[in-house]
C-alpha positions as CSV (number, residue, x, y, z in Angstrom):
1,X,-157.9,-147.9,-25.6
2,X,-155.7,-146.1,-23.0
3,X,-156.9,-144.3,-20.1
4,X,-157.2,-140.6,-20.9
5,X,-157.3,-139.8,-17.1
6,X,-153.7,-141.9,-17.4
7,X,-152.3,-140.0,-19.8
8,X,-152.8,-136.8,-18.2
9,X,-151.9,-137.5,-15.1
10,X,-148.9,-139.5,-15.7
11,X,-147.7,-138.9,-18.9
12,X,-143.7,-139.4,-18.5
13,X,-145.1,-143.2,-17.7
14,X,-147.1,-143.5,-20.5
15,X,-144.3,-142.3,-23.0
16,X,-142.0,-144.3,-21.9
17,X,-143.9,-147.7,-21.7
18,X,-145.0,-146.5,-25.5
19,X,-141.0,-145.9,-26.7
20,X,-140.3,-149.9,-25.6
21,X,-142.7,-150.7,-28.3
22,X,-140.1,-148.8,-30.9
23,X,-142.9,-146.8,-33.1
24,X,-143.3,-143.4,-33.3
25,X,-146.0,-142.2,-30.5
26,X,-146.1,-139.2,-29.5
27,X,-148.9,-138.2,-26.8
28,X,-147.8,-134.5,-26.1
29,X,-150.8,-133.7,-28.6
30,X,-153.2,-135.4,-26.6
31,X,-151.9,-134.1,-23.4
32,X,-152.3,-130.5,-25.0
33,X,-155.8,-130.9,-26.4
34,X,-156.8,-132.7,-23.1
35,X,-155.6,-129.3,-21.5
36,X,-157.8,-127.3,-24.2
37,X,-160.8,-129.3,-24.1
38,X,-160.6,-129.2,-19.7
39,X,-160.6,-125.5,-19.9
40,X,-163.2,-125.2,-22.2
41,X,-165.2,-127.2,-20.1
42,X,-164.7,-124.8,-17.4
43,X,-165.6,-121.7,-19.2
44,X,-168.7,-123.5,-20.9
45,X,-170.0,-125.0,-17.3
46,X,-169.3,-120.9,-15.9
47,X,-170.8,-119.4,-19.0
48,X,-174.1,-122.0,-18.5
49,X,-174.3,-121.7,-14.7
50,X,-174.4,-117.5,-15.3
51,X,-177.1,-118.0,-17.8
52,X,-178.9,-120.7,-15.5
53,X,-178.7,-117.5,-13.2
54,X,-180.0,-114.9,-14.7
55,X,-182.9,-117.2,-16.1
56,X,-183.9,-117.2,-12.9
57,X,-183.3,-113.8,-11.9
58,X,-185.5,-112.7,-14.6
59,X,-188.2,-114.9,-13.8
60,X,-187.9,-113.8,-10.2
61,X,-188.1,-109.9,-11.3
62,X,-191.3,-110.5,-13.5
63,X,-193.0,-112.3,-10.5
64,X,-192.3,-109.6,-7.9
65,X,-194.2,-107.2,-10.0
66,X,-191.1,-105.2,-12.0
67,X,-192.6,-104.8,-16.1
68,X,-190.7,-107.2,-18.0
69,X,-189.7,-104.2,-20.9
70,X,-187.7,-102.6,-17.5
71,X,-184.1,-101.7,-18.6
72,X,-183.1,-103.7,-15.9
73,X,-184.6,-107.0,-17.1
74,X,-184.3,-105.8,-20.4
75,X,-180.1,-105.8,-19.5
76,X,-180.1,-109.0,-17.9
77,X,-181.7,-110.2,-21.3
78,X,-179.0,-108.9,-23.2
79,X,-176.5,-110.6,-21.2
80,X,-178.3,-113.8,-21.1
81,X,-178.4,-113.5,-24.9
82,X,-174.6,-113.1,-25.5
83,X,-174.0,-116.1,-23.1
84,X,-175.9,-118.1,-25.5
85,X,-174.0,-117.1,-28.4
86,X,-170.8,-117.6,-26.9
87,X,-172.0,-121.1,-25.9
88,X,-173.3,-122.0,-28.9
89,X,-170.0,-121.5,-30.1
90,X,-168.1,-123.1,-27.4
91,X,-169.9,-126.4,-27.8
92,X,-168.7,-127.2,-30.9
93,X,-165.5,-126.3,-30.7
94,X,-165.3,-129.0,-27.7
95,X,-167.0,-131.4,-29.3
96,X,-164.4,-131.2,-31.9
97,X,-161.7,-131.4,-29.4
98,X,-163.1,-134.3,-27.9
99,X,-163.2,-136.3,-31.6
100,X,-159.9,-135.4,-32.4
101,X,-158.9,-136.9,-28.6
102,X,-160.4,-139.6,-29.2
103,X,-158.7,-140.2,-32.8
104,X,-155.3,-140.0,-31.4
105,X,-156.2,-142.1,-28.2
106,X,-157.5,-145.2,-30.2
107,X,-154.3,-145.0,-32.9
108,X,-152.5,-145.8,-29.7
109,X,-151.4,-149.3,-28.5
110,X,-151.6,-150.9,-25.3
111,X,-149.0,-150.2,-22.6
112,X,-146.8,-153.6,-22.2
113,X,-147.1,-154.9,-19.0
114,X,-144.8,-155.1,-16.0
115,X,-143.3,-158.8,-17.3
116,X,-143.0,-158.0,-21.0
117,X,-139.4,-158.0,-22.0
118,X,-138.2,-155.5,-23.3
119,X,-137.4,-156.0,-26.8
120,X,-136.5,-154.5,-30.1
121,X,-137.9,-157.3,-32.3
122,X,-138.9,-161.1,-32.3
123,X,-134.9,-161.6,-32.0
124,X,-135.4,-160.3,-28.6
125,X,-138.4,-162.7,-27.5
126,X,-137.6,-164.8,-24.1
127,X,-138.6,-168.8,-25.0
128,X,-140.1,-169.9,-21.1
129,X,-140.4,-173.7,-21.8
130,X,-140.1,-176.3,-24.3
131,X,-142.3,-179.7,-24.2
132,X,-142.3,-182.6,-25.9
133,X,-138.6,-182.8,-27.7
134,X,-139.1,-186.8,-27.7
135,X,-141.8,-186.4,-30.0
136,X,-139.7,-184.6,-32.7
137,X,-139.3,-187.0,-35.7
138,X,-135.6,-188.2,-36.9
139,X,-136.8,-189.2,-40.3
140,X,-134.2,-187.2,-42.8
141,X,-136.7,-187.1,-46.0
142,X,-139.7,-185.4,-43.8
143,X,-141.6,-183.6,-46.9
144,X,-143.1,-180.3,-46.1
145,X,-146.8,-180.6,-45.4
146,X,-148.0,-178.9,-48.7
147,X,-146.2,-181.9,-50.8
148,X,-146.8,-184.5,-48.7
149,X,-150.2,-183.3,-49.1
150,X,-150.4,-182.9,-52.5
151,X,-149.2,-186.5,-53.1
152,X,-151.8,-187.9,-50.8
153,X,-154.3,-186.4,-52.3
154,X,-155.9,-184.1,-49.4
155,X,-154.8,-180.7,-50.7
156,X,-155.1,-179.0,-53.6
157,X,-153.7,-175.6,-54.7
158,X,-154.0,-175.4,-58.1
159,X,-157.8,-175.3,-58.2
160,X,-158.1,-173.4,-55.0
161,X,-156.4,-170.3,-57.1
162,X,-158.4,-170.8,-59.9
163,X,-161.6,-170.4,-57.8
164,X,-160.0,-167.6,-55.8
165,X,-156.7,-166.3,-55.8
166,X,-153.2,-167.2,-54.3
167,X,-152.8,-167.7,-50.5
168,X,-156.2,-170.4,-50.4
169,X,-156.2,-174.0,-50.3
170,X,-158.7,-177.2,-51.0
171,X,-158.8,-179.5,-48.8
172,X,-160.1,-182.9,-50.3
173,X,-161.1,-186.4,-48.7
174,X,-159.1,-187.1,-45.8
175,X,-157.5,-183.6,-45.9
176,X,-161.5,-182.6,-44.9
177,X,-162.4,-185.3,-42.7
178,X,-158.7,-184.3,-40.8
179,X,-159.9,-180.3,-40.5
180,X,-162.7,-181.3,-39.8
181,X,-161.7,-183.5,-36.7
182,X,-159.2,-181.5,-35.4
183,X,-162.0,-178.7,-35.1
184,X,-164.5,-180.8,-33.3
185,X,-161.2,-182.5,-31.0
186,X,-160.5,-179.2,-30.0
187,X,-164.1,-177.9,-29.0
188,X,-164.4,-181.2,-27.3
189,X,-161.6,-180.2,-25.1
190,X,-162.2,-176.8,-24.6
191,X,-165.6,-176.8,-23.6
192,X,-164.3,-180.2,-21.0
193,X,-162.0,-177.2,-19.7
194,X,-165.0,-175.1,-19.0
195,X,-165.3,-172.7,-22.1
196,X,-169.0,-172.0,-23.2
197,X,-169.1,-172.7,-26.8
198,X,-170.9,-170.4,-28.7
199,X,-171.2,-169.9,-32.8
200,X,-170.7,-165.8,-33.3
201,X,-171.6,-164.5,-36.5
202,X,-168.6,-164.6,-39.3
203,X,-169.5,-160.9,-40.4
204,X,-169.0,-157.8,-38.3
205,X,-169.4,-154.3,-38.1
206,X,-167.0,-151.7,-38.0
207,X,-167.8,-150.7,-34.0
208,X,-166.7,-154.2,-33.3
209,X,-163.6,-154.3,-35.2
210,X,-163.1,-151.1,-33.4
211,X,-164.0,-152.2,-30.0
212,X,-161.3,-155.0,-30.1
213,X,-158.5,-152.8,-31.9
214,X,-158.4,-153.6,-35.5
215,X,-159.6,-151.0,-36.3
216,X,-158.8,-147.8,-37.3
217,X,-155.1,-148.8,-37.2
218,X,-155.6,-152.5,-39.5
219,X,-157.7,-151.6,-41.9
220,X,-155.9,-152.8,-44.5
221,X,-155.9,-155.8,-43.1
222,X,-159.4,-156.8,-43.5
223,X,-161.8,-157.6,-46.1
224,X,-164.7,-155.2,-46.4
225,X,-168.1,-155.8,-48.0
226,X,-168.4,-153.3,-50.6
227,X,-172.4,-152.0,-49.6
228,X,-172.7,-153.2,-46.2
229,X,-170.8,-151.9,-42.9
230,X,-169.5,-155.5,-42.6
231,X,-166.5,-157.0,-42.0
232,X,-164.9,-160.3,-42.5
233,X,-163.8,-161.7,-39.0
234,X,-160.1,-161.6,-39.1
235,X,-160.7,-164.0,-36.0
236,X,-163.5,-165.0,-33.3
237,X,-161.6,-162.5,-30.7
238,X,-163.7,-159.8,-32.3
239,X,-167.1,-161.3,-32.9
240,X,-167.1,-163.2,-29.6
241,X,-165.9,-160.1,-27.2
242,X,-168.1,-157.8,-28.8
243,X,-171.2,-160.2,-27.3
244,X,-170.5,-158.1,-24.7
245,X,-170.3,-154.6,-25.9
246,X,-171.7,-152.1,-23.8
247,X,-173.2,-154.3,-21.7
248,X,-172.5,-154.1,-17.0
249,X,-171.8,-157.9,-16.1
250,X,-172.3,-159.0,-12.4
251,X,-169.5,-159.5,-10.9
252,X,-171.0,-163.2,-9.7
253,X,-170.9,-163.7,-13.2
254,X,-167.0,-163.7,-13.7
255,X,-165.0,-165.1,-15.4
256,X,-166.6,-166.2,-18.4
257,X,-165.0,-168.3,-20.9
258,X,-166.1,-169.0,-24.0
259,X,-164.4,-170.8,-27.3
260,X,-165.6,-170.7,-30.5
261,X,-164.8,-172.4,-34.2
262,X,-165.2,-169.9,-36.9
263,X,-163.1,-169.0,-40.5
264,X,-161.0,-166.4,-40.2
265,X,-159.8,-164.0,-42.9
266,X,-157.0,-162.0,-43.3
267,X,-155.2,-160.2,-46.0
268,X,-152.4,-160.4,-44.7
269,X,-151.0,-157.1,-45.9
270,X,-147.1,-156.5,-46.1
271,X,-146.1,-159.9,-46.1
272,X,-145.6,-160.9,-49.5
273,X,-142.7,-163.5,-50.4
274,X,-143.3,-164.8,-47.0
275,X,-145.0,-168.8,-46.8
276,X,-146.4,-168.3,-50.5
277,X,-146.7,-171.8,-49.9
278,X,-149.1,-174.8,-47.7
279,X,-151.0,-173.6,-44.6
280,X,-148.9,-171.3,-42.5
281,X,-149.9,-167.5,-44.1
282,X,-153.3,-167.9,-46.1
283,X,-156.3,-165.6,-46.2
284,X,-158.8,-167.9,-45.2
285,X,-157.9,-170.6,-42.6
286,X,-160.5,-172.2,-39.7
287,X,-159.0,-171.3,-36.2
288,X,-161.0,-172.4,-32.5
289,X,-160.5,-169.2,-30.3
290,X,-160.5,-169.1,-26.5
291,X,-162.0,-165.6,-25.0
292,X,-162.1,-165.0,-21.5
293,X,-163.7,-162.2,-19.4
294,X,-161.7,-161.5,-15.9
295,X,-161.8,-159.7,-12.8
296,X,-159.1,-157.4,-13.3
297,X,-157.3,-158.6,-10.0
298,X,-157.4,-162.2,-11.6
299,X,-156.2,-161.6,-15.0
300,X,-152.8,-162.3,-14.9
301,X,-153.4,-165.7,-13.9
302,X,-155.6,-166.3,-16.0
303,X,-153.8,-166.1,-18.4
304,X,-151.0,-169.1,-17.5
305,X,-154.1,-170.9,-17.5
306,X,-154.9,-170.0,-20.9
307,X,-151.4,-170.8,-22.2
308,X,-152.1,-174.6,-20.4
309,X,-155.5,-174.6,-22.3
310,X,-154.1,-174.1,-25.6
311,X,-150.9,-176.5,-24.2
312,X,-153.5,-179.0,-23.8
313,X,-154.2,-179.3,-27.0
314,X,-150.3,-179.9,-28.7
315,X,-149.6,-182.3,-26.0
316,X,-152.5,-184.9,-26.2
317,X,-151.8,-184.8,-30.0
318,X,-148.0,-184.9,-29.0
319,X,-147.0,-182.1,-31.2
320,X,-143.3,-181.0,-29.7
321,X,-143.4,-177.1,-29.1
322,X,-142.3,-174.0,-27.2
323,X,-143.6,-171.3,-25.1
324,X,-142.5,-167.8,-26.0
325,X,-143.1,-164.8,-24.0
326,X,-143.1,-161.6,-26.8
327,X,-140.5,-158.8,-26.2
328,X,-142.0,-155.1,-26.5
329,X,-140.7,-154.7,-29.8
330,X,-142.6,-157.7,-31.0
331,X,-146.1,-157.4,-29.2
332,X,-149.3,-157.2,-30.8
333,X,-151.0,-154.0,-30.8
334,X,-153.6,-154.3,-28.6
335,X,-152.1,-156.4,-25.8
336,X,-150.3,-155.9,-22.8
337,X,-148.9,-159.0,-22.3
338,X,-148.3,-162.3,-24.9
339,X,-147.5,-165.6,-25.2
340,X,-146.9,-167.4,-28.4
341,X,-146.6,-171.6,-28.7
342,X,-144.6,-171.8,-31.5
343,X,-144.7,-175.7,-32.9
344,X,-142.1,-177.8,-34.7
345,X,-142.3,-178.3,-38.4
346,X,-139.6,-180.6,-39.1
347,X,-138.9,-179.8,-42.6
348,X,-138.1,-176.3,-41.7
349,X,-136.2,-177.5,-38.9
350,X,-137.8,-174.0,-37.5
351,X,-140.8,-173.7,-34.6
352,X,-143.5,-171.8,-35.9
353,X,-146.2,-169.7,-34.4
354,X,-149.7,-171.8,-33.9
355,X,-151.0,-170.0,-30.8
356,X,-150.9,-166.4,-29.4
357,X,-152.3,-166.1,-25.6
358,X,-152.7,-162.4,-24.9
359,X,-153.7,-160.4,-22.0
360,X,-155.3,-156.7,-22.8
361,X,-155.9,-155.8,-19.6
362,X,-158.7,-152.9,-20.0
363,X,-157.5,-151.9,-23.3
364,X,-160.3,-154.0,-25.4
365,X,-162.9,-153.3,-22.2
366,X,-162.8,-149.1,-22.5
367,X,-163.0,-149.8,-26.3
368,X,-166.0,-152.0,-26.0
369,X,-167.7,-150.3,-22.8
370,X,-167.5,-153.3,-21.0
371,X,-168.2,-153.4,-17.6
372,X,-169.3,-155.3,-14.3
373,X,-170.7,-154.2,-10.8
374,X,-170.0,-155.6,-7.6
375,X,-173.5,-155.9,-5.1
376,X,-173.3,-153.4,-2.6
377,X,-170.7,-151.8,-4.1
378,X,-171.4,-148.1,-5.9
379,X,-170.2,-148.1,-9.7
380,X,-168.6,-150.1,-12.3
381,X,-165.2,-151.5,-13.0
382,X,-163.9,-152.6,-16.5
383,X,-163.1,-155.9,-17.2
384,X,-160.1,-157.7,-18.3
385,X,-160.1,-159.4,-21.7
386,X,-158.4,-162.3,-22.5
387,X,-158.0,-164.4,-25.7
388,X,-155.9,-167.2,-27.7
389,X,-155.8,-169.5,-30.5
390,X,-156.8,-173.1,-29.3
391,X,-155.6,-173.7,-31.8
392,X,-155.0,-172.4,-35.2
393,X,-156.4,-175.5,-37.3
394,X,-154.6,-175.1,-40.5
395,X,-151.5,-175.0,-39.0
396,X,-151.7,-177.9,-36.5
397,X,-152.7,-180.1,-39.6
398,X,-149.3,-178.7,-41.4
399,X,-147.5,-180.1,-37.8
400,X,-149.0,-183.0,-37.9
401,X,-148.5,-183.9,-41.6
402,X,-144.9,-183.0,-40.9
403,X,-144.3,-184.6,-37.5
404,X,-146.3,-187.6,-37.9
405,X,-145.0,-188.6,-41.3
406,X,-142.8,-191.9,-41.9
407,X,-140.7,-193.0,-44.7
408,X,-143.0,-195.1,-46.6
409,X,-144.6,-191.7,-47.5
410,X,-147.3,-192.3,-45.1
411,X,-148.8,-190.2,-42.3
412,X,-150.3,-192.1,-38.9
413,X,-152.6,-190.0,-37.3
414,X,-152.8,-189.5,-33.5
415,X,-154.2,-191.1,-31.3
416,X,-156.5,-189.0,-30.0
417,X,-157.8,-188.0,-33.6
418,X,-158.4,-191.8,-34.7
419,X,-161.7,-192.0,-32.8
420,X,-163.2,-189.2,-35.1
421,X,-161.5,-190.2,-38.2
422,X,-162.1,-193.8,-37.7
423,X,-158.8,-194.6,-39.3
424,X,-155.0,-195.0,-37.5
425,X,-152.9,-193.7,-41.3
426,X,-153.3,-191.6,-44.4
């Protein structure tokens, strides 16, 4: 959520780090019912300190000896009366201002920072770096990785709609065993790096979906238990930063990394016609996250470390990929500042998006109430949130069954998977 104290102050700013984005925010309305709800304030905290007054007054009068039916008292009453009226109606009238503030403020997204390009669209999107272009397989029959899958045997479609719908897969034998693997490789590594592995739970309520930014403007995107405020996770970002909600951290404490494996489920909303097919775009896929909680004055750099902890990961299974930093145009809603590693799927002959590395400054933080406190050091500060994909499972098996496959219709598997696997091909 943006800072209201921000907006005020520096609106033009604000504005115009909201047009690079290219949607239609407008935050003259919360500028104007700031104004209104400011000068409200005042004339409620006049209106109170005169009754406070004559409280007293009254009080004072009856003590020094004057009979409490005097007209003069009986005056001052009057007045005190017709305060409280008027404030009685004051109050809510701000209180209503104040929802409606906060309404528009969290329909808002994130200001991009300072080293976001500014972009229309993902056409627009600056590629940093590019690793591992001796890994990428010449092999002219590469099948994609749901038929190469199919004919091995490890995933199944066909029954995975019939127990649920399009857009879910089975994942049988190997096809397990290799989800399965690349989940526990990954957590190995992670927590080697220096993340605290923790297991959130899968369900949430609607102040954590809130907290991190999915809601109220992604609803749609979510699945929602039908009697309970409960939530699917659409991803661990929202279970595992909202550990923290409401909650003043000591500053000794910082940073805090944590990863976590969990399911993730999306709806995916508005993108029909688009990867019908294998694992790239389905509403249930396993993900390991990587959350991070900052010092404000460190965030920036932790986040290049973030992108080289999710790096990690494609290059000790020698996955060829690139680094993307996201125009303004093309930037998630919540985040200030994103990198994407976009992997190669050969059969495509496209890179495709199996890690986003984001940076939401105190976006997430004011959201969540999230706070720490310096010793010696009066107040609290917001923290910096931090999160990425390390990595998306589903999608790092579709690169490996696509990179790692050889003519004879096999696939080897890579080295650093074969210990947990206990097998060298499919």
């Amino acid at each position: 959520m943006l800072d209201i104290k921000q907006i005020r102050e520096n609106p033009q700013f604000v504005q115009e780090r909201l047009n690079t984005r290219g949607g239609n925010y407008d935050i003259q309305p919360i500028v104007d019912l700031n104004k209104q709800q400011r000068e409200l304030e005042v004339k409620r905290s006049q209106l109170q300190a005169r009754s406070n007054e004559i409280g007293k007054l009254v009080g004072q009068k009856i003590k020094s000896g004057i009979n409490p039916q005097d007209p003069e008292i009986q005056t001052l009453r009057d007045e005190g009366n017709s305060l409280k009226a008027t404030l009685s109606e004051l109050e809510p009238q701000e209180k209503e201002i104040i929802a409606k503030i906060q309404e528009l403020v969290l329909a808002l997204p994130n200001l991009p920072s300072d080293s976001t390009p500014i972009g229309k669209n993902e056409e627009e999107n600056v590629e940093v770096r590019r690793w591992g272009d001796e890994y990428i397989p010449h092999n002219a029959n590469i099948l994609p990785h749901w038929e190469i899958g199919e004919k091995l045997g490890i995933l199944n479609v066909e029954r995975a709609v019939k127990v649920a719908q399009s857009r879910f897969v089975t994942l049988i034998g190997a096809g397990a065993a290799l989800e399965r693997a690349l989940i526990s490789f990954m957590l190995d590594r992670q927590t080697a790096a220096g993340y605290l592995e923790v297991i959130p739970p899968f369900l949430v309520n609607s102040a954590s979906l809130t907290a991190t930014g999915q809601l109220p403007k992604f609803a749609e995107e979510s699945f929602k238990c039908a009697d309970d405020d409960l939530w699917l996770i659409p991803t661990a970002e929202v279970p595992v930063t909202n550990l923290y909600r409401g909650e003043i951290i000591p500053a000794e404490d910082l940073p805090i990394y944590h990863c976590a494996y969990t399911p993730c489920f999306r709806r995916e909303a508005g993108s029909y016609g688009r990867d019908m097919r294998g694992l790239i775009r389905l509403h249930q896929f396993n993900k390991v996250e990587l959350v991070k909680f900052v010092h404000p004055s460190t965030s920036f750099d932790e986040l290049e470390k973030l992108v080289g902890d999710a790096e990690a990961i494609l290059q000790a299974l020698k996955l060829p990929y690139r680094v993307i930093n996201l125009c303004t145009g093309d930037l998630g809603f919540h985040s200030a500042k994103t990198y994407d590693l976009e992997v190669w799927l050969p059969s495509s002959g496209k890179y495709r998006e199996i890690s986003s590395c984001s940076n939401f400054l105190d976006y997430q933080a004011r959201r969540a109430d999230i706070r720490f406190k310096e010793a010696g050091k009066k107040g609290t500060q917001l923290v910096h949130t931090l999160n990425g994909s390390g990595l998306a499972v589903g999608r790092t098996m579709a690169a490996i069954l696509e990179n790692y496959q050889q003519e004879d219709g096999t696939v080897k598997i890579p080295e650093v998977l074969q210990p947990y696997l206990g097998r060298e091909v499919l």
